[in-house]
N, C-alpha and C positions, 0 to 999 in steps of 0.2 A: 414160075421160075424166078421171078423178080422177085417175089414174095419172098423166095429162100435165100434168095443171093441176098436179098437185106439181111434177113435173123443170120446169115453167118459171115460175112461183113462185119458187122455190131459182136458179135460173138469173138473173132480174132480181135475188134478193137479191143473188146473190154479186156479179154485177156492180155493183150500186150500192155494197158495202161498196170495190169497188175502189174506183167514183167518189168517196168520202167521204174517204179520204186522198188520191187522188191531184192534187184539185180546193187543199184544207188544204194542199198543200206545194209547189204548184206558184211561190208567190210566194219560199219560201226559196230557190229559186236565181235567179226573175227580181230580184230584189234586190241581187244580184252585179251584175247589167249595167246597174241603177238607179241604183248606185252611182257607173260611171262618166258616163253620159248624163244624169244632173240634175244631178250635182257636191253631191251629197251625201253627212255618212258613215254610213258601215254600221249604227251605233247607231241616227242620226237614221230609219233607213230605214225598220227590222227594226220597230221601234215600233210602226210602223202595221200590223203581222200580228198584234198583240196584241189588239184589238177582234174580231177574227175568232177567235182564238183561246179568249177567253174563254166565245164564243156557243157555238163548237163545243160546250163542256159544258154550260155553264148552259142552253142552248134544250133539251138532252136529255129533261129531267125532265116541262116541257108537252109535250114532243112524246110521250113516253110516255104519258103522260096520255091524249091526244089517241086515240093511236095504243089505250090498252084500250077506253073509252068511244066514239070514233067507229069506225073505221075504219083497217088496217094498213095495207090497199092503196093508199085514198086519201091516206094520210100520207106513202106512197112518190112516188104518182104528185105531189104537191107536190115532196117532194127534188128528180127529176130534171127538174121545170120550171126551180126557182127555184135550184139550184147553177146548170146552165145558162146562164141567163139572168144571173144576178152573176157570171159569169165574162166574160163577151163583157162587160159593163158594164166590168169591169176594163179587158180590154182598149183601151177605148176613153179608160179614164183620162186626163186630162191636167196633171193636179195632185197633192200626196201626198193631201189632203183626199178628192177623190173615188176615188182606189184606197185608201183607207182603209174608205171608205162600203161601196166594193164589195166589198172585200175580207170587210168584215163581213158583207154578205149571205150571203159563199158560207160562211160558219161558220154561221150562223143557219137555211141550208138544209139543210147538209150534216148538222148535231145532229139530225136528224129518223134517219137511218139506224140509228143501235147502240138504242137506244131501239125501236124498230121491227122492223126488219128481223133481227135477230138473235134476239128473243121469235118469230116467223116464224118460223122456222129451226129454234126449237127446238120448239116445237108440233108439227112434221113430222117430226122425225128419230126416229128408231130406238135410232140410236147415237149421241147426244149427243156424246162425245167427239171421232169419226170427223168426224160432220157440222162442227163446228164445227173444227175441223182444218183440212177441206177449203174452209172459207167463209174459214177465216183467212189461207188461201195467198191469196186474192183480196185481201184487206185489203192483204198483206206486199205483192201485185203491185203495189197504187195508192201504195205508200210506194216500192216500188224503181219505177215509172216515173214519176212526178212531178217528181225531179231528170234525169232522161234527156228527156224529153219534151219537160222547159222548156228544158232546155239545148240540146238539136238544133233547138228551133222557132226556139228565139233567134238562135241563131249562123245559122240558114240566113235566118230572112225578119223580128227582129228582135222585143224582147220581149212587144210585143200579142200578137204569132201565140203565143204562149206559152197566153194565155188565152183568143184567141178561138177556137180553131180545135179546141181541146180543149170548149170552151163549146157551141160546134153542136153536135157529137160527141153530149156528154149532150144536148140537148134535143133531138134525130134521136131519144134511146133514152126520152128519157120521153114522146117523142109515142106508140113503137111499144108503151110501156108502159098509157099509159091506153087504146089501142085497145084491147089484149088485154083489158086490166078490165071494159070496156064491152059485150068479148066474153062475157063471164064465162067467160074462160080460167082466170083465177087464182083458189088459192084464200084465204080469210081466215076459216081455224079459230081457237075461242074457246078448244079445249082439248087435252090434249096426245095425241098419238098414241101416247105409251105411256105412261100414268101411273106415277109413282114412289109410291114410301112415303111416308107424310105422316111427317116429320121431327119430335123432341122438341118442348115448347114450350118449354124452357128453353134448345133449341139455337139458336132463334129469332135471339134477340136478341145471344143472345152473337157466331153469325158474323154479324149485322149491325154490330155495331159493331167488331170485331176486321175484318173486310173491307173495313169504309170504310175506315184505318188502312188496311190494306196494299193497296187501287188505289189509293190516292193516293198512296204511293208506287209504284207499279208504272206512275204515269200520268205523271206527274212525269219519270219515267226516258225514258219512251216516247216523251213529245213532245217534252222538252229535244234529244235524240240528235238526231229525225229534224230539227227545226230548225238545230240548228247543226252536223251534219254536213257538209253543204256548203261552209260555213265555213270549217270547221276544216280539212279536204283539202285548201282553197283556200290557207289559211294554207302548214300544213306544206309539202304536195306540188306546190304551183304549177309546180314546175321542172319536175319530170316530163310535166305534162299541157300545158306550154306557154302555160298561160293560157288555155286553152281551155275554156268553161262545158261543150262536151260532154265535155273528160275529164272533167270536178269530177261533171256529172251522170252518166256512165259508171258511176264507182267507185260511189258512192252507190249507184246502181241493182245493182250487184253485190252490194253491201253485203244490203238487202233483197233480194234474190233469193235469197241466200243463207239468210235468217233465213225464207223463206217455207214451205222444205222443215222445219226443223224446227216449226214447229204442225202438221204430221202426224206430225211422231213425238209432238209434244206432246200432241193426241188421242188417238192411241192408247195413251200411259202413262196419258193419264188413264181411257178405256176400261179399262182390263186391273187397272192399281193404286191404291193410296189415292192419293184425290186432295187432301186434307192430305200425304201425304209427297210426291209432286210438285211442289205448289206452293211447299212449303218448300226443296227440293232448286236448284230453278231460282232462288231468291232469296238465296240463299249465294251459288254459284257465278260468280253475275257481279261478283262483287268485286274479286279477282283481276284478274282480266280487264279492268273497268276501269280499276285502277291502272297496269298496264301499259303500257295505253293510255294514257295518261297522258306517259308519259314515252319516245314513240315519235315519233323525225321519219324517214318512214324508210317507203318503201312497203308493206311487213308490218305498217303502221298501218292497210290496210285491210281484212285478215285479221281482227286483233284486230277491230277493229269490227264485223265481219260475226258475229264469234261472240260478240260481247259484246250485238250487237240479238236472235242467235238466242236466249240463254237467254234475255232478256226476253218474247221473244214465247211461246218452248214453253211459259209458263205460261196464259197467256192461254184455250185450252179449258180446263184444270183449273179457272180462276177462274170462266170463264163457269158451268163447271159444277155447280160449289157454288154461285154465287148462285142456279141455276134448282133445284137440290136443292131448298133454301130458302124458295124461294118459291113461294106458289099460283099460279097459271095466269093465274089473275080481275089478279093485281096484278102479273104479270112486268113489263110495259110499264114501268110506274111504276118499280120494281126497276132494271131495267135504266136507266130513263132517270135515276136518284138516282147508280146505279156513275157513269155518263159525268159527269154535272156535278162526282164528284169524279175523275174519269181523265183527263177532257177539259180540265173547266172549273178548278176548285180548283187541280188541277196545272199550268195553263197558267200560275201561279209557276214555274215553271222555265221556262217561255219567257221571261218576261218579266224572269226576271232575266239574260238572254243578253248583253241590248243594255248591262245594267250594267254586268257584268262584263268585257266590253269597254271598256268608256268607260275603267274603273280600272283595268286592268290589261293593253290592249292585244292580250291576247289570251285564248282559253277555257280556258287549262288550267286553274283553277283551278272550271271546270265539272266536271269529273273525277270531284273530291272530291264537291262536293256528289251527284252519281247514284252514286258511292260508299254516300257517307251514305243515300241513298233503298233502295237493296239490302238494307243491314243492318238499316235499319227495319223493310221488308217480310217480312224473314226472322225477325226479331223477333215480330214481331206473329203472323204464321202459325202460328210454335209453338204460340198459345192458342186454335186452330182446335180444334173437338170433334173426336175420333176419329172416323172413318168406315170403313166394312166395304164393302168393293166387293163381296165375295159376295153379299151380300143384297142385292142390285140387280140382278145380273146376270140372276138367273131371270126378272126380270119384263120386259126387254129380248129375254130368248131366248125367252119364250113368246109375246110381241107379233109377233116374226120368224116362230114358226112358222105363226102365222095366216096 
C-alpha cells in the first residue's frame, strides 16, 4: 500500500507542476489574439499578466508555510480546485479589469505548487537529483504546451476555449485528487526518506544568502523567456508561420520540449557530480547563447532558443538540490516557498519590464542583454557557494536503496 500511495503521490505531483506553468502561460499567447479582437496594444495588454505574475511568487512563502504546519495534500487539493476554477473565470472574461482579476487568481492558486509539492517529492525520493529531474520534465511539459494549447484552442473555437476548456481539465483532476485524499491513497510524510548529513553552521547562511542572489537571477531569466517568447517568434518569424497563433505556439512548445530532456541530464550531473560545479557551469554557458540570440531573425532563432531555455533549466535540480542539502525537513516548505517568491515573484521584474521595453523601443531585443546580464550575475554569485563533496552523500543514498 505504501509502495502505491508513493507512485500516485509523485504521480499528482508531477502532474500538477505541469498544471502550475502550463495554466501561468497560457495568457502569453492568448494576448496575441487579444490584441487583435479588443483593439488593443500589446504593452497595454501583457500588463494585466503582471498581477498574476507577482502572486505566483509572493503567495509561495504562506503557501509553504501552510503547506509545513497544516497539510501538503490539502494545500494541493486547494491548487487544483482554485487554478481550475480562475481559469474558466478568465474565460468567461469580458473586460481587461476582470481577466486581470482572473488572471491573478490563477497566480495566487498556482504559488501553492513549488512551495508544496516539490518539498513532497523530495521527502520521497531516493535520488534527489534523478527524482527532480524527472518532476522537472513535467514542469518543462506545462511551459512547452501552454503556447500549443492556447494557440490550437484559439485558432480552432476562439480564445475562451483557451482557458476554459484547459479549466475543467484541472478541476476533473483536483476532484479525482481530493477523492484519492479522502481515500487515504496519498501519502503526507514529515520527514525525508533518506536523511542527509546535517550541513556546517556556518554553511548555513552563507548559501542562504549567495542563493537568493543567484534564483533571482536564475528566475528572472526563466520567466522573462517563457513570456516573451511568443512574442518575439511572433515579431521575427511571422512570415514563416503565416500568422498563425498555432505556428507562434508550435515553436515555443518545441522550444520547451526541447529544454525538458535536459533536467534529466541535469539530475543526473547533479546525482553523480559537485553540485556547486554544476550549477556554476550552466550559468556561464548561457551567455553566449543568448547574445546570439540576440541578433538572429532567422528560423535557427528557434534552435538557439531551445538551447538557451535548456541550460537555464539543467540547473534547476542542482539548485533544488542544495536548497534541500541546506535545509531541515521541519522548514523545507518555508525554504522552498522564500526560493519562489524570489524565482517567481521578485523576478517577475523581468516580466514586467517586457511591456516597457516594448512601448520604448518597439521591440525585445534589447531584452537579450538584460537575461544576459542575469547569467553572469548567477554565475558570479555561485562561485561563492561552499565546496561540496558528492562522495559523502552518496553512501547514505546507496544504503537507503539497499534497504
Amino acid at each position: 500500500m505504501s509502495r502505491h500511495a508513493g507512485i500516485l503521490t509523485l504521480s499528482f505531483s508531477s502532474i500538477a507542476h505541469t498544471y502550475s506553468h502550463l495554466f501561468t502561460l497560457l495568457y502569453a499567447t492568448v494576448v496575441l489574439v487579444l490584441e487583435r479582437e479588443w483593439g488593443l496594444g500589446y504593452d497595454t495588454l501583457f500588463a494585466l499578466s503582471i498581477p498574476m505574475s507577482v502572486l505566483f511568487g509572493a503567495a509561495a512563502l504562506p503557501a509553504g508555510w501552510l503547506g509545513d504546519r497544516w497539510s501538503a495534500s490539502g494545500m494541493m487539493a486547494l491548487f487544483f480546485l482554485g487554478v481550475g476554477g480562475c481559469s474558466i473565470w478568465a474565460g468567461l472574461a469580458n473586460s481587461p479589469l476582470t481577466i486581470c482579476l482572473a488572471l491573478a487568481g490563477i497566480g495566487l492558486f498556482a504559488a501553492i505548487y513549488h512551495p508544496v509539492g516539490i518539498p513532497w517529492l523530495v521527502r520521497n525520493a531516493v535520488n534527489r537529483g534523478r527524482a527532480l529531474g524527472v518532476n522537472g520534465v513535467f514542469g518543462s511539459a506545462g511551459t512547452a504546451g501552454a503556447a500549443l494549447v492556447a494557440g490550437l484552442l484559439a485558432d480552432l473555437y476562439g480564445w475562451r476555449a483557451a482557458f476554459i476548456i484547459p479549466g475543467a481539465v484541472c478541476l476533473v483532476t483536483g476532484i479525482a485528487f481530493v477523492w484519492a485524499r479522502q481515500a487515504g491513497l496519498l501519502l503526507d510524510r514529515k520527514e525525508d526518506l533518506v536523511p542527509q548529513p546535517a550541513p556546517a553552521k556556518g554553511d548555513l547562511w552563507r548559501v542562504f544568502w549567495v542563493m537568493s542572489a543567484t534564483m533571482l537571477c536564475t528566475g528572472l531569466l526563466y520567466q522573462a523567456t517563457a513570456f516573451a517568447l511568443p512574442k518575439i517568434f511572433d515579431e521575427r518569424l511571422s512570415d514563416f508561420f503565416n500568422g498563425s497563433m498555432l505556428g507562434v505556439g508550435g515553436m515555443v512548445t518545441f522550444v520547451y520540449t526541447c529544454s525538458a530532456l535536459s533536467q534529466l541530464v541535469g539530475g543526473e550531473l547533479a546525482d553523480r557530480f559537485s553540485l556547486r560545479k554544476v550549477y556554476i557551469a550552466v550559468q556561464w554557458l548561457q551567455i553566449p547563447v543568448i547574445l546570439f540570440g540576440m541578433v538572429l531573425i532567422h528560423p535557427a532563432l528557434v534552435g538557439v532558443a531551445a538551447l538557451m531555455v535548456s541550460l537555464n533549466v539543467a540547473g534547476q535540480p542542482a539548485e533544488n538540490s542544495l536548497l534541500a542539502k541546506y535545509t531541515p525537513p521541519q522548514w523545507r516548505g518555508r525554504a522552498f516557498g522564500a526560493k519562489f517568491v524570489l524565482t517567481l515573484g521578485v523576478s517577475s521584474l523581468g516580466v514586467a519590464v517586457i511591456p516597457v521595453i516594448y512601448r520604448l523601443t518597439g521591440t525585445l531585443d534589447v531584452l537579450f542583454l538584460l537575461l544576459a546580464g542575469a547569467a553572469a550575475c548567477a554565475g558570479i554569485f555561485a562561485i561563492m557557494l561552499p565546496r561540496d563533496d558528492r562522495a559523502a552523500s552518496r553512501p547514505v543514498a546507496q544504503a537507503a536503496a539497499a534497504e
